[in-house]
C-alpha positions as CSV (number, residue, x, y, z in Angstrom):
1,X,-23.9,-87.8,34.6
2,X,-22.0,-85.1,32.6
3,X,-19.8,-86.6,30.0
4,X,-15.8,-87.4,31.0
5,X,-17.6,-88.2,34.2
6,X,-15.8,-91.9,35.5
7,X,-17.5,-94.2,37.9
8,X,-16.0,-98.1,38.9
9,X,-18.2,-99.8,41.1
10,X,-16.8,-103.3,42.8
11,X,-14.6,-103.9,39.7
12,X,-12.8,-107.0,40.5
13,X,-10.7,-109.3,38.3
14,X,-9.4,-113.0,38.6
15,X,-6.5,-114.6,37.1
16,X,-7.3,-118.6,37.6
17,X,-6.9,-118.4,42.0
18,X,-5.1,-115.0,41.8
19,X,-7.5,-111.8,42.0
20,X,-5.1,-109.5,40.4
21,X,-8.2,-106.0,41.3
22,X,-10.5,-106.7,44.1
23,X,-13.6,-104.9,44.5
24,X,-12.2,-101.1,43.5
25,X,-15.0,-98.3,43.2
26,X,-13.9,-94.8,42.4
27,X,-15.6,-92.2,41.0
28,X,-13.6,-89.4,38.7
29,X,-15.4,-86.0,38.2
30,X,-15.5,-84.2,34.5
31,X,-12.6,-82.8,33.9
32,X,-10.5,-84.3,36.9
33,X,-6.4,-85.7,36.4
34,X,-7.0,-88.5,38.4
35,X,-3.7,-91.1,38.7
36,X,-3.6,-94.6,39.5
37,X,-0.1,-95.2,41.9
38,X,1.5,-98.4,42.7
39,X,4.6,-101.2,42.7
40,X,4.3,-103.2,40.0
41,X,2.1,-106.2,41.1
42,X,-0.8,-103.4,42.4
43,X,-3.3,-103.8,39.9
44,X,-2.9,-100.7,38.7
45,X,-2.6,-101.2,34.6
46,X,-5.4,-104.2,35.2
47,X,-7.7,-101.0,36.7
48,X,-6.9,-99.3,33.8
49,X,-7.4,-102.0,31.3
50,X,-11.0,-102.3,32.5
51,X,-11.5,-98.8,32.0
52,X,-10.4,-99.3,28.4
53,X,-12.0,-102.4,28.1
54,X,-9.3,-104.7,26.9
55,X,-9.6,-106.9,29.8
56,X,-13.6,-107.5,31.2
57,X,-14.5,-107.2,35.1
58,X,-15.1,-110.9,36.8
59,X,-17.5,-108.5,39.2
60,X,-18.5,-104.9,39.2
61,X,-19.3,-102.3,36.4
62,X,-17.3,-99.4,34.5
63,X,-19.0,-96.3,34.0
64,X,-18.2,-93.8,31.6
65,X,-20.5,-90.6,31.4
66,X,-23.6,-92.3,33.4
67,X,-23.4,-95.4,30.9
68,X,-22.7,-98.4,31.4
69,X,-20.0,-99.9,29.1
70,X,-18.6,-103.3,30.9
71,X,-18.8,-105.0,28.1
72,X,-18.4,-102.5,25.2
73,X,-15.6,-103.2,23.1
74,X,-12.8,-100.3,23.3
75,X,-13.9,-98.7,20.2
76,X,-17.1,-98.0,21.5
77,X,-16.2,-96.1,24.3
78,X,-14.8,-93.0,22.3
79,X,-11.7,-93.0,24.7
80,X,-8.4,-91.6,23.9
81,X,-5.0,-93.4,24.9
82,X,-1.7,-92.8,25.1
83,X,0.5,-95.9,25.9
84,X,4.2,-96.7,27.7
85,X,5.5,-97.3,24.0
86,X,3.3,-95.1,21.9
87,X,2.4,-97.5,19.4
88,X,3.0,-95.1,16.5
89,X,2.7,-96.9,13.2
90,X,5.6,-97.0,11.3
91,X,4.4,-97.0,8.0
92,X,2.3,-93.5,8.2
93,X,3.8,-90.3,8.3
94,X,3.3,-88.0,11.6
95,X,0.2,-86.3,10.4
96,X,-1.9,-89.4,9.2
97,X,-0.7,-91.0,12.8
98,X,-2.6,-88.2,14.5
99,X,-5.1,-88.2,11.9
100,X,-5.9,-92.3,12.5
101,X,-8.5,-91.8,15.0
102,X,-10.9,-89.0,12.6
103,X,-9.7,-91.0,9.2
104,X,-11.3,-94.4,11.2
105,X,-14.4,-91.9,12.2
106,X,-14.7,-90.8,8.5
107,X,-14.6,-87.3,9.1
108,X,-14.7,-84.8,6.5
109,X,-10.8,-83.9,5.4
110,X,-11.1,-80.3,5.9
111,X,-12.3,-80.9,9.3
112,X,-9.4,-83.8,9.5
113,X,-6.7,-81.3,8.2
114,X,-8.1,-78.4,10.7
115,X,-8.2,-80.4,14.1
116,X,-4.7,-82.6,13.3
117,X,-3.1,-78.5,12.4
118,X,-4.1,-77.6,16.2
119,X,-3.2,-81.0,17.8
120,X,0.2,-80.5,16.4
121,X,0.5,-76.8,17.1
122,X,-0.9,-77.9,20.8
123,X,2.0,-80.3,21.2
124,X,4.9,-78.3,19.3
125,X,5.3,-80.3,16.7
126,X,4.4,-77.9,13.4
127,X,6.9,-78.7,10.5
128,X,6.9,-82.3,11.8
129,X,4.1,-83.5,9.7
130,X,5.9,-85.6,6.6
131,X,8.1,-87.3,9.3
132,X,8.4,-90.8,10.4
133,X,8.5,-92.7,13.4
134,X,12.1,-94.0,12.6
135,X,13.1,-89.7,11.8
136,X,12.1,-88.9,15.7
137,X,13.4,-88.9,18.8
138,X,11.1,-90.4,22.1
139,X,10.2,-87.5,23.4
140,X,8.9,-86.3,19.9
141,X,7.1,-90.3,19.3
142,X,5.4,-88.9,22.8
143,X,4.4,-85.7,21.6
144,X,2.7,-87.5,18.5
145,X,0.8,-90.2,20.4
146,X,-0.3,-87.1,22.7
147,X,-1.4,-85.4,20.0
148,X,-3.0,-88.5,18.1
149,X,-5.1,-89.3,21.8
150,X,-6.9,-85.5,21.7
151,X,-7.0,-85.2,18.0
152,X,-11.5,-85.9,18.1
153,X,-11.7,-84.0,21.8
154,X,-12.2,-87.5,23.8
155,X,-13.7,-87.1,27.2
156,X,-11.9,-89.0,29.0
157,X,-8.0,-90.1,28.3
158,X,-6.2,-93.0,29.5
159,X,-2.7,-93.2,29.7
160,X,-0.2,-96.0,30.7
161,X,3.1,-95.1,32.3
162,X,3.4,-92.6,29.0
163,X,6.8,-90.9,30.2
164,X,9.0,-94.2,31.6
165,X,11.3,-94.0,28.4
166,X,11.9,-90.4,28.6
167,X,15.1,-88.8,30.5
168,X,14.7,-86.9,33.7
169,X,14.4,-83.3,32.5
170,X,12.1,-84.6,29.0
171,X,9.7,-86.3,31.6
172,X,9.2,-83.2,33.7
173,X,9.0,-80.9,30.2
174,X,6.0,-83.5,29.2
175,X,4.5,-83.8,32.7
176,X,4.0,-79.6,32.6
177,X,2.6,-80.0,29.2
178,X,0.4,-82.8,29.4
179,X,-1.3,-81.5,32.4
180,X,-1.5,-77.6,31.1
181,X,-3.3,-80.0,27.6
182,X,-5.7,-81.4,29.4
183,X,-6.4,-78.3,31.4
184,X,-6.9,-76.4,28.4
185,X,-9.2,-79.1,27.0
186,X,-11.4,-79.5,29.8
187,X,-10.9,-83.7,29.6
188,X,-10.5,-86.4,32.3
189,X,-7.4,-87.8,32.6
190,X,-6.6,-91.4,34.1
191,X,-3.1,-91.8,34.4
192,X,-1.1,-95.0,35.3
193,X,2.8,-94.8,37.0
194,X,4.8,-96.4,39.4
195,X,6.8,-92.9,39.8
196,X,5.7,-91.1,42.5
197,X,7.2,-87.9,41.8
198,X,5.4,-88.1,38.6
199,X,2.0,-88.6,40.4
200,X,2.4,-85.3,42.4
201,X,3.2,-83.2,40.4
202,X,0.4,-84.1,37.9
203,X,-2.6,-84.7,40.2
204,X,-5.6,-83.9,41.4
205,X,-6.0,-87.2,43.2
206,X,-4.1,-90.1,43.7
207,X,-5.3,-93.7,44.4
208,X,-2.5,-95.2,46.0
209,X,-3.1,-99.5,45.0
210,X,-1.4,-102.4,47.0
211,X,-2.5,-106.0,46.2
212,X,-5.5,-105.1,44.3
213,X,-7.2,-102.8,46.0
214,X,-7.4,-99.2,46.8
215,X,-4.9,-98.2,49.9
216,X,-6.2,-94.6,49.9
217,X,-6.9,-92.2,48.1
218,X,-7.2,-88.5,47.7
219,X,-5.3,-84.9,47.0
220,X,-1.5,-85.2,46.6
221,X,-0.4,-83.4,49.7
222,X,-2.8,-84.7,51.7
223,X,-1.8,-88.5,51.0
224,X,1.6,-87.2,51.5
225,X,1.5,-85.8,54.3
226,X,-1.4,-87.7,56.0
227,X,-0.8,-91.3,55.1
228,X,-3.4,-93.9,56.6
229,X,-0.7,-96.7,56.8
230,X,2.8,-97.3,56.8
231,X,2.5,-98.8,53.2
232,X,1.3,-95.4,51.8
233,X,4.0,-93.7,53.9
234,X,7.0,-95.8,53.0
235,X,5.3,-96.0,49.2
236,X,4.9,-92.2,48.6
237,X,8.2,-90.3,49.3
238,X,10.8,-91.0,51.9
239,X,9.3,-91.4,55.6
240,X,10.9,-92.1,58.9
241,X,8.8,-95.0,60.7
242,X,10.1,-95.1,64.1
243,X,8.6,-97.9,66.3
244,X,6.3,-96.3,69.2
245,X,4.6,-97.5,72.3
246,X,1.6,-96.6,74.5
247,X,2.9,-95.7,78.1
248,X,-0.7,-95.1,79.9
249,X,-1.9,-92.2,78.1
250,X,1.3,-91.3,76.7
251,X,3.7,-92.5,73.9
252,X,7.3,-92.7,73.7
253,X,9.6,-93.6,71.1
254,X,13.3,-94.4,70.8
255,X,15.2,-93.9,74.0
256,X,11.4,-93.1,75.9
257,X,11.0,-89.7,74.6
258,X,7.8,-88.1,74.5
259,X,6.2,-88.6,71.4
260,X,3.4,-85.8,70.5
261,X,1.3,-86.4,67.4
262,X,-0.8,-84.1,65.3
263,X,-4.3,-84.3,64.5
264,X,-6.0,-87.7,63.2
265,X,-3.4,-89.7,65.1
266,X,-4.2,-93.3,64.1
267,X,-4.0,-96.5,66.8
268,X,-4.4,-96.9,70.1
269,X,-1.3,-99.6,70.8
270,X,1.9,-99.8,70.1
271,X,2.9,-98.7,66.8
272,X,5.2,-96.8,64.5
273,X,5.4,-93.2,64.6
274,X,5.8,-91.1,60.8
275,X,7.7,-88.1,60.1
276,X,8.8,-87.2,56.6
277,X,12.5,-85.9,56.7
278,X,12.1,-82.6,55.2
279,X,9.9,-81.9,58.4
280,X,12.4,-82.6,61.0
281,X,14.8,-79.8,62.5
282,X,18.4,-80.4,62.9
283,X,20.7,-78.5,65.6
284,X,24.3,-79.2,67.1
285,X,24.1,-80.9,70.8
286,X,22.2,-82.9,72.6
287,X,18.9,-83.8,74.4
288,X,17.2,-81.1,76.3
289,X,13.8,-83.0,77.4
290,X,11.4,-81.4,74.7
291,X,8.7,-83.9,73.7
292,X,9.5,-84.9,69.5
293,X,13.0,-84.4,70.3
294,X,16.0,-86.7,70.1
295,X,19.6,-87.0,70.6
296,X,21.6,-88.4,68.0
297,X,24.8,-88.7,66.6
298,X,25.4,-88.3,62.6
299,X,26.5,-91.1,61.0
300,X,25.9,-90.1,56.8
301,X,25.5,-86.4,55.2
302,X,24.9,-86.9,51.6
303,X,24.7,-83.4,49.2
304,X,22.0,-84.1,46.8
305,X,22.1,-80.3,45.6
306,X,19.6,-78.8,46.8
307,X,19.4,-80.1,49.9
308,X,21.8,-82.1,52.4
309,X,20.4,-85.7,53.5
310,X,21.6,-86.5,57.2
311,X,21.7,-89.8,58.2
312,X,21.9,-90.1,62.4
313,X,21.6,-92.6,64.8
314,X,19.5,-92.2,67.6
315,X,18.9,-94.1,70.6
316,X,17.5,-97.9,70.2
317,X,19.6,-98.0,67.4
318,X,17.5,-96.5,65.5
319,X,17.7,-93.8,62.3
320,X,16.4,-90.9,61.4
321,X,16.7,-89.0,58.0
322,X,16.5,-85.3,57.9
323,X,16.8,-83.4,55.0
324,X,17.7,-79.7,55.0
325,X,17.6,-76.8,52.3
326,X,20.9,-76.5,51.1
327,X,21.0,-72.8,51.8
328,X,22.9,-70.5,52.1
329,X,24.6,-69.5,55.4
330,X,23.2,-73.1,55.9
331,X,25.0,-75.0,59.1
332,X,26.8,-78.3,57.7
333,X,26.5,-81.2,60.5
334,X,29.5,-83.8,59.5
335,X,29.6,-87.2,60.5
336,X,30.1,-88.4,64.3
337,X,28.7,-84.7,65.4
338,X,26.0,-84.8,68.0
339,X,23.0,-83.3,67.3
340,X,19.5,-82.9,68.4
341,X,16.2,-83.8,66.1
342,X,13.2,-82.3,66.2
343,X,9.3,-81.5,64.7
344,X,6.8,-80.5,65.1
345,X,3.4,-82.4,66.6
346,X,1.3,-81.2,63.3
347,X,4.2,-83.1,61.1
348,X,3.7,-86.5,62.7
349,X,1.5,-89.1,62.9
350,X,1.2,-92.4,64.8
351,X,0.5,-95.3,62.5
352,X,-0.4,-99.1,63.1
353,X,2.3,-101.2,62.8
């Protein structure tokens, strides 16, 4: 295999009668930013653990550029890491921090001195060099345990939940940079969060976990937008779950309308049928017999900036969100206006219950 090439195969892990991972395989390509998504509770940081090799598989193997290193001690698996609290050593300066992983190496100094100049120019911290951990803000510790993980050119670099102390706008900043780093560097990227903003914005592929194993897994949009249970669905974004039932060859939801679904339509019972808000249509008035449509009446309309959240009732008691672009010209819907809902069949999907 080429090297930054990542393979699990049946990795599981046991905690006395609890199996915390249970039999995960994945395989990450060379160069891939590959994300681990979950609650807390999923198995996720155990996953990655194994990777690193602070915690050893009960079953299964880790393979890191066609090797096999189970049971090879973290140092010997010439990985990088960046971690939720950066671990920067208080007693060293900025410079030897990044420097740690090529002074342990024994590098030459001039080679030391070269690669820590274009880890720090790579991360925006020049001029930062004599500082200490107590002289920096978080986002700048962040920048410096970046920059100390790429410092020898790893293959492959793990990091868990790196950006959960940061404020909204600083995570974003770092979420650009990070991936536009490892880009630039041609390495693999495994990255741990529970944020699932974070993970789509930053991936190539997610593996969505639940109870130790893998729920599914692939390209952000696609796990979006094509969820293979409710789980994923409710997990990954907001998503309206409506409950659904077969009626001879045809389906109706709330109020028996006629429920069309796209492409890869899952179950063949009764079920629930998924719609993400930002995919379904609002209009004044009320029912006009169209299948995916439904009368409703508006009982919330929240301003979130840019866009407008509706809230509304419809029949069965049930509720539907809808998010619109908060254009402009844009028609405002207040509360206890009737309305009709709609998408399209392509948006939808029905989903076992």
């Amino acid at each position: 295999m080429t090297a930054g090439s990542v393979a699990l195969e049946g990795v599981t892990k046991r905690y006395g009668s609890e199996t915390v991972v249970a039999d995960v395989s994945v395989t990450i390509a060379p160069g891939e930013f590959f994300t681990l998504l979950g609650p807390s509770g999923s198995g996720k940081t155990t996953t990655l653990s194994m990777l690193a090799g602070f915690v050893v598989p009960d079953e299964g193997r880790v393979m890191l550029s066609g090797q096999d290193m189970t049971r090879v001690p973290p140092r010997g698996r010439g990985l990088g890491m960046v971690f939720q609290n950066y671990a920067i050593f208080p007693h060293l300066n900025v410079a030897e921090n990044v420097a740690f992983p090529l002074t342990v190496k024994r590098a030459p100094k001039a080679e030391i001195a070269r690669r820590v100049a274009d880890a720090m120019a790579m991360v925006k911290l020049e001029g930062f060099e004599g500082r200490y951990a107590r002289q920096l803000s978080g986002g700048q510790q962040q920048r410096v345990a970046l920059a100390r993980a790429i410092v020898a050119h790893p293959p492959v670099v793990l990091m868990d939940e790196p950006l959960g102390a940061l404020d909204k706008n600083l995570r974003y900043h770092m979420q650009v940079e990070i991936k536009e780093i490892s880009r630039r560097l041609g390495m693999t990227v495994i990255y741990v969060t529970h944020d699932q903003e974070e993970a789509l914005t930053m991936s190539d592929r997610i593996a969505i976990m639940n109870r130790g194993r893998i729920a599914q897994m692939g390209p952000p949009r696609e796990v979006y937008e094509k969820p293979d249970s409710s789980f994923v669905a409710a997990f990954l974004g907001e998503a309206n779950l409506l409950k659904a039932r077969r009626d001879g060859n045809a389906v109706a939801g709330p109020g028996g309308t006629r429920i069309d679904a796209g492409a890869g339509a899952l179950g063949a019972s009764d079920g629930l049928l998924f719609v993400r808000p930002e995919k379904v249509s609002i209009a004044a008035g009320g029912a006009d017999g169209a299948p995916n449509t439904l009368p409703g009446q508006v009982r919330h309309a929240s301003f979130l900036g840019n866009i407008v959240r509706y809230q509304v009732e419809v029949a069965e008691g049930a509720t539907v969100l809808c998010d619109t672009a908060n254009g402009a010209g844009a028609a405002l819907h207040a509360p206890g206006d009737p309305v009709r809902l709609s998408w399209r069949a392509e948006d939808s999907r029905l989903l076992a219950a």
